[in-house]
C-alpha positions, 0 to 999 in steps of 0.5 A: 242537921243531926250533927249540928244539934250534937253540937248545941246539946254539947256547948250546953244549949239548955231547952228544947226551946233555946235549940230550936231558936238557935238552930231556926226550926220549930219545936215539932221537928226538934223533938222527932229529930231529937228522937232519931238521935236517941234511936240510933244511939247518938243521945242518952235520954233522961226522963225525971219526974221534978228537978230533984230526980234530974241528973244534972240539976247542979249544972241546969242553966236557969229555972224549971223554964229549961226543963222539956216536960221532964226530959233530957238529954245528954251526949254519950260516947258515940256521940262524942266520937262523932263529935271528935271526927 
């Protein structure tokens, strides 16, 4: 599951809504699953304030409805080459 998230955050799934409705799991389990990839390294996380500090505010794909209370995330490097496997 872990890595299927990896894909939907790489194929540019936009909430933590969207995800949880493409994956078919509830909001709750997204977000812990989303923390455990944080922790072992797998996502960067991106916490702003407005859509101003959000650092991909030129590629957001819709309004502050795509926003998770001021968090993002963003694939890095580990993830990538996991992804590339």
């Amino acid at each position: 599951m872990l890595k299927k998230i990896l894909m939907e955050i790489d194929a540019g799934c936009g909430s933590v809504r969207e995800l949880s409705d493409r994956l078919g799991i509830d909001g709750e389990t997204l977000s812990l699953q989303l923390r455990s990839l944080v922790q072992q390294g797998y996502l960067s996380e991106h916490k702003t304030h407005s859509c101003r500090g959000c650092p991909f505010t030129a590629s957001c794909p819709g309004s502050s409805n795509s926003c998770t209370a001021g968090t993002s995330f963003s694939l890095n490097k580990k993830s990538r080459e996991l992804l590339a496997d």
